[in-house]
NUFIKE-98518 format. One record per residue (C-alpha): y, x, z; residue number from 1. Coordinates in Angstrom, 1 decimal, decimal comma. Each point is the difference from the previous one (the first is absolute). Example, Ala and Ser with C-alpha at 12.3 -4.5 7.8 and 13.67 -1.06 7.14 Angstrom:
{{-4,5; 12,3; 7,8}; 1}
{{3,4; 1,4; -0,7}; 2}
This chain:
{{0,1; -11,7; -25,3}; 1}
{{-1,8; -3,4; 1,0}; 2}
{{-0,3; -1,2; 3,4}; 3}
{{-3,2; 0,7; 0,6}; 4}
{{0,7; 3,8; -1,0}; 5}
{{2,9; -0,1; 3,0}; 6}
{{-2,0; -1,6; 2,7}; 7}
{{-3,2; 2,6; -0,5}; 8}
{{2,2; 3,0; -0,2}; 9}
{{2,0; -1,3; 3,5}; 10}
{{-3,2; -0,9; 1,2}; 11}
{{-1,3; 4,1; -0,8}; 12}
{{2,9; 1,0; 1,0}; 13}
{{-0,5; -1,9; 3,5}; 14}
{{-3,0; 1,3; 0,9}; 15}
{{0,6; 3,2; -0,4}; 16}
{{2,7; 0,6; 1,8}; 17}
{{-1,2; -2,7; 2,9}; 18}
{{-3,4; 2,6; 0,0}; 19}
{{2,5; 2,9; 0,9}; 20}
{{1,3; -1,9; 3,2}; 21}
{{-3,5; -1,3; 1,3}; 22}
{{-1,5; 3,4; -0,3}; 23}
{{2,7; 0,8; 2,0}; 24}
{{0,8; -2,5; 2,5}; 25}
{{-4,1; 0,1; 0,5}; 26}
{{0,4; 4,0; 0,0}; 27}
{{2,4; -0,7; 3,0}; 28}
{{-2,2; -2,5; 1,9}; 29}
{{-3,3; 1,9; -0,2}; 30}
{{1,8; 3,6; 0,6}; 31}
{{2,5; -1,0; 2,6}; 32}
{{0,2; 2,9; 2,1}; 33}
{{0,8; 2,2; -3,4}; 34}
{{3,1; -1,7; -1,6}; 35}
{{1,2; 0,1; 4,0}; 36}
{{-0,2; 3,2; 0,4}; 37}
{{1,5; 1,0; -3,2}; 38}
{{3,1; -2,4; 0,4}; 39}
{{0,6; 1,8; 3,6}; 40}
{{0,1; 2,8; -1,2}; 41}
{{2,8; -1,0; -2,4}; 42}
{{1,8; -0,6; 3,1}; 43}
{{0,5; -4,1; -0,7}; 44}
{{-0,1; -2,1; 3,0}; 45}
{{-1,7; -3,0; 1,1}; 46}
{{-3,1; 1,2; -2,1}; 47}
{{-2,4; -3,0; 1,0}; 48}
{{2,1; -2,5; -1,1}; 49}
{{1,4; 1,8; -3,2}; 50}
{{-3,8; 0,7; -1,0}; 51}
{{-0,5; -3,4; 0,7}; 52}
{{2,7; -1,8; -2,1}; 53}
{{-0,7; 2,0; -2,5}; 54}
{{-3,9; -0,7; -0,1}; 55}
{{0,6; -3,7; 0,1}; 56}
{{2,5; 0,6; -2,5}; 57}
{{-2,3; 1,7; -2,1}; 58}
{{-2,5; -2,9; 0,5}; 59}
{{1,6; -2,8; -0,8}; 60}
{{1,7; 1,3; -3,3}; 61}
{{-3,1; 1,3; -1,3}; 62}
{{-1,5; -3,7; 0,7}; 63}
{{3,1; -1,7; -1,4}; 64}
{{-0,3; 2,1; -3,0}; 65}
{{-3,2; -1,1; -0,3}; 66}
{{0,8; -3,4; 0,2}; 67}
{{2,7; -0,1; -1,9}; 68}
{{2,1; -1,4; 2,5}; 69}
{{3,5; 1,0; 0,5}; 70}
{{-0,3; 2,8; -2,5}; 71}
{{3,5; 0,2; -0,5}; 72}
{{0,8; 0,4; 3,8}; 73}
{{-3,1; 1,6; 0,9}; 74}
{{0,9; 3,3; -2,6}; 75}
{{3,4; 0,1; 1,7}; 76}
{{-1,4; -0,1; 3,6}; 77}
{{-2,1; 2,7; -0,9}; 78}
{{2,6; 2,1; -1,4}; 79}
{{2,2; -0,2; 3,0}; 80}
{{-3,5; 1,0; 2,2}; 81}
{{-0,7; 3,3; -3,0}; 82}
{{3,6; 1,4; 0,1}; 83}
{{1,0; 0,3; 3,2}; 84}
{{-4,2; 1,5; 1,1}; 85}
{{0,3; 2,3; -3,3}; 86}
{{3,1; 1,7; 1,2}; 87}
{{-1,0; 0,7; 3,8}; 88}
{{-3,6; 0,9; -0,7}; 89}
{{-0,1; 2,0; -3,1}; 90}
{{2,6; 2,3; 1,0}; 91}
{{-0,9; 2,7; -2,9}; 92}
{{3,6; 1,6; 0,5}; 93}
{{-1,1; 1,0; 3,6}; 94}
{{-3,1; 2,0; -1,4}; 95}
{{-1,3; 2,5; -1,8}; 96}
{{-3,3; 1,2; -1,9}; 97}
{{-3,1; -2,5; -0,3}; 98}
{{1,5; -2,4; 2,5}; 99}
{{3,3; -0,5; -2,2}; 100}
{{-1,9; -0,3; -3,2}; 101}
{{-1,8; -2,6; 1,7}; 102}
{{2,9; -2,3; 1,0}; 103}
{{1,4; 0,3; -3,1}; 104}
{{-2,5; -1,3; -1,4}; 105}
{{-0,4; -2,6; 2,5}; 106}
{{4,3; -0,7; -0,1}; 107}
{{-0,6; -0,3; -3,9}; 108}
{{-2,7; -2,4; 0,4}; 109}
{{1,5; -2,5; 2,2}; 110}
{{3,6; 0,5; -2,2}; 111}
{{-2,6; -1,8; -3,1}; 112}
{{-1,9; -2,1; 2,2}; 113}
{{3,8; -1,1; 0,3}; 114}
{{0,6; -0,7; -3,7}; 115}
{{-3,0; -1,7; -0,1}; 116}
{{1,0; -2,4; 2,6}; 117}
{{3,7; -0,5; -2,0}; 118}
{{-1,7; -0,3; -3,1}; 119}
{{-2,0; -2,7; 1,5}; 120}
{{2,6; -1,8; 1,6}; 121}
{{2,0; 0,1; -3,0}; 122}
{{-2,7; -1,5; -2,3}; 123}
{{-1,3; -2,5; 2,3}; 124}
{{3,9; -1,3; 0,6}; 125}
{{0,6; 0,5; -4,3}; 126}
{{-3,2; -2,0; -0,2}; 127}
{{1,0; -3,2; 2,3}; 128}
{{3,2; -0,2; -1,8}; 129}
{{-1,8; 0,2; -3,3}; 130}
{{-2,4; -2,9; 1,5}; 131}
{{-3,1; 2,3; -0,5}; 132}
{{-1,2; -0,7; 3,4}; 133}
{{-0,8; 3,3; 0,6}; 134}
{{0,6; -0,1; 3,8}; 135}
């Protein structure tokens, strides 16, 4: 595959997962009072400052993604924010009926917003030993 090829598909791949965290970290911004209320009632403490870390979070790696800065780091950082938010918030094994079947599908979705950001990192850091420049 030529360069080229490798910096547009890392480039596609980028933005679309970088889109995920804006529309959320903008979600949490403009809706403040919503994410709050839920993560209350899932019983974790220190809520403003968890929501908070989490929006800015959310922020910055979607612009870093973006950017193309940091990729590498930026993937990981986001990982460690996903896994730890997908197991206390979409407790689906605490639930039943249309509730459950909703955070499963919600635990599912962040488990392959996951593997996308692996198979980003792992491509962008393939690529800079490859000297594609991929970032």
């Amino acid at each position: 595959m030529e360069k080229s090829s490798v910096r547009s598909f890392i480039l596609v791949a980028r933005i679309l997962i970088g889109s995920t965290f804006l529309v959320a970290g903008l979600h949490k911004v403009l809706f403040w009072d919503g994410p709050a209320m839920w993560m209350a009632s899932k019983g974790l403490p220190f809520v403003p400052f968890l929501l908070g870390i989490a929006t800015v979070t959310e922020l910055a790696g979607a612009v870093l993604l973006f950017a193309g800065v940091k990729v590498k780091q930026t993937a990981i950082a986001l990982i460690l924010l996903l896994l730890p938010m997908t197991l206390m918030m979409h407790t689906f094994w605490n639930m039943e009926g249309p509730m459950q079947q909703t955070a499963v599908m919600d635990f599912i979705q962040n488990l392959s917003i996951m593997g996308g950001l692996v198979a980003l990192a792992a491509v962008v850091h393939l690529s800079a030993k490859l000297s594609l420049n991929a970032r």
